[in-house]
SELOZA-838696 format. One line per field, with one value per residue (C-alpha): residue number from 0; residue in three letters; x, y negated, z negated. Coordinates in Angstrom, 3 decimals. Layout:
! residues N
num	c(NUM / ...)
residu	c(ALA / ...)
X	c(X / ...)
Y	c(Y / ...)
Z	c(Z / ...)
This chain:
! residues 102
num	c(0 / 1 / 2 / 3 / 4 / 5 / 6 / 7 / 8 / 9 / 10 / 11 / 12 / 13 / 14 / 15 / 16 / 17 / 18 / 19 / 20 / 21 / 22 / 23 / 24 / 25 / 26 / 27 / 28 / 29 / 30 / 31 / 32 / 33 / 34 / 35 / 36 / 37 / 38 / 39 / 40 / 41 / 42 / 43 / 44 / 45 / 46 / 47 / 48 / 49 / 50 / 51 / 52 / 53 / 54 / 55 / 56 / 57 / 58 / 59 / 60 / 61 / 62 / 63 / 64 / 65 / 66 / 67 / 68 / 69 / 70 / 71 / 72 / 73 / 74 / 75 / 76 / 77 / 78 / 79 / 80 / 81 / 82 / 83 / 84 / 85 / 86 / 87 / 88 / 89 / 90 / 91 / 92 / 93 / 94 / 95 / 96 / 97 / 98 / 99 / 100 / 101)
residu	c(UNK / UNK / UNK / UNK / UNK / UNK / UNK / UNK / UNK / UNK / UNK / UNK / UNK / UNK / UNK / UNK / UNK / UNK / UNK / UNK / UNK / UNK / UNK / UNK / UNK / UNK / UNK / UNK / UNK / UNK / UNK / UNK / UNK / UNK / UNK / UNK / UNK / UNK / UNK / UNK / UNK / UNK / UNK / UNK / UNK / UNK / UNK / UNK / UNK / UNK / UNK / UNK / UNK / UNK / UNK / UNK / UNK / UNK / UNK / UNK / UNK / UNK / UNK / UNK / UNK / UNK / UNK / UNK / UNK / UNK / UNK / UNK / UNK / UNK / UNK / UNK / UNK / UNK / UNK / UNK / UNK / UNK / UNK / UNK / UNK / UNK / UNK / UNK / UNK / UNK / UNK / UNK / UNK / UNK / UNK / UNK / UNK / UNK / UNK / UNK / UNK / UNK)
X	c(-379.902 / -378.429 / -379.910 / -380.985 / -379.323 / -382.815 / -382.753 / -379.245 / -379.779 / -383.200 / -380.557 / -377.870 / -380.685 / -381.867 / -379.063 / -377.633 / -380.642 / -379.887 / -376.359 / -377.788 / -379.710 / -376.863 / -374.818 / -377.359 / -378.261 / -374.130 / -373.823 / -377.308 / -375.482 / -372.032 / -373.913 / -375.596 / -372.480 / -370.824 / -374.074 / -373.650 / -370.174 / -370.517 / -372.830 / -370.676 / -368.216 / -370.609 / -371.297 / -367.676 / -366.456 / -369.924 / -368.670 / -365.215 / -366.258 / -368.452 / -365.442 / -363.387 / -365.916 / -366.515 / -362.581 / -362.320 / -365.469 / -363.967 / -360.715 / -360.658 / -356.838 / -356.242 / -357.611 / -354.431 / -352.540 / -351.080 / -351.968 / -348.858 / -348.911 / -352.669 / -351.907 / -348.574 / -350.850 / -353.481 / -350.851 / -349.135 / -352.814 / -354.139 / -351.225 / -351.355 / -352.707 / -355.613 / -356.833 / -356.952 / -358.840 / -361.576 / -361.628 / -362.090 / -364.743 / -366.475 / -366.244 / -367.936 / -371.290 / -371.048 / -374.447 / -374.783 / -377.161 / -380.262 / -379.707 / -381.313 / -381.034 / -378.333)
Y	c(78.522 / 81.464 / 83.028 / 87.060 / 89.645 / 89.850 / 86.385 / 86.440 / 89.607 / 87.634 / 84.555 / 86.708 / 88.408 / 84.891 / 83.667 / 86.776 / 86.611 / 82.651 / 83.235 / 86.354 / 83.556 / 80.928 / 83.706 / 84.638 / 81.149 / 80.213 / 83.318 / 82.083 / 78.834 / 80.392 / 82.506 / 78.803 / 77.423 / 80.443 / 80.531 / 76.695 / 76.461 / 79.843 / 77.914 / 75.099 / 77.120 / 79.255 / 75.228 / 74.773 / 78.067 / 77.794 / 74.404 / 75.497 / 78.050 / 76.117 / 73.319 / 76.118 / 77.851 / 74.124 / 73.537 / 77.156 / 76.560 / 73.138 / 74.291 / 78.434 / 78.583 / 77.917 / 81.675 / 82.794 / 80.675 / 82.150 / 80.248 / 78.238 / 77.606 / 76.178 / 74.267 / 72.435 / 71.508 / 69.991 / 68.019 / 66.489 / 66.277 / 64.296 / 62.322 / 60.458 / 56.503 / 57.478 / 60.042 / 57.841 / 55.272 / 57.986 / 59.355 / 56.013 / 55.270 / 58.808 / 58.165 / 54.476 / 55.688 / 58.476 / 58.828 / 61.015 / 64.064 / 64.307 / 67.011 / 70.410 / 70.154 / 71.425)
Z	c(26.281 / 28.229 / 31.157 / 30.484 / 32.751 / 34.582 / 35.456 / 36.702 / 38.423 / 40.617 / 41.053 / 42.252 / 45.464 / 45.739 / 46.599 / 48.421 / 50.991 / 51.122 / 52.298 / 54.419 / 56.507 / 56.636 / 58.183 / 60.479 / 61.442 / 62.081 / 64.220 / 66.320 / 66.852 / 67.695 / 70.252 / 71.298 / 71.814 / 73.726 / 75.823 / 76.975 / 77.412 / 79.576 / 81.513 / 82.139 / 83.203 / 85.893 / 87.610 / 87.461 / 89.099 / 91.577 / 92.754 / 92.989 / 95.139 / 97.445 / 97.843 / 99.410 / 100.990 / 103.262 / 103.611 / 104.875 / 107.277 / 108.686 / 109.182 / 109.876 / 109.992 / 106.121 / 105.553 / 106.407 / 104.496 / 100.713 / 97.600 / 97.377 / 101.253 / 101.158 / 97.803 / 99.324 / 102.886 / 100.651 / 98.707 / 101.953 / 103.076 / 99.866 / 100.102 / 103.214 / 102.780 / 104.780 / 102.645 / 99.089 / 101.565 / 102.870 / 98.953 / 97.693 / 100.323 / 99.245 / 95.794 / 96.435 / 98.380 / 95.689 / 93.480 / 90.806 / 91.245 / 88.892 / 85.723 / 86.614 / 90.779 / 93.504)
């Protein structure tokens, strides 16, 4: 039995509006996905941020440092023994923060 042109023609906007909505539902969850890796990426860059922001208030004289001046003193820093046992120590009374609180 073969399908009139009419009945092709209401399967053909059926399924035109069908794929209307899939494309409209992948672009809501590309936008999702943009949306939460955007905010990941805010905590990041906020943390980075505050990290430097408590180096630079402990110890004033790294603002005049460059970039590659203030990365080489925190590698000969980080590198001493007694730094991976105060790290270690940190990262041993260290609790994770609850989700959703600063």
């Amino acid at each position: 039995m073969e399908k009139s042109l009419e009945q092709m023609k209401k399967e053909y906007e059926k399924t035109t509006v069908l794929l209307e909505q899939e494309k409209r539902k992948m672009l809501r969850l590309k936008n999702r996905q943009a949306y939460l890796e955007s905010g990941s990426r805010k905590q990041r860059t906020h943390r980075l941020i505050t990290h430097g922001a408590a180096i630079e208030s402990i110890v004033p004289q790294t603002k005049e440092l460059t970039e590659t001046e203030f990365y080489s003193l925190m590698e000969s820093i980080l590198n001493l023994p007694q730094a991976a046992s105060f790290i270690q120590s940190a990262m041993a009374s260290h609790r994770p923060q609850e989700k959703g609180g600063d």
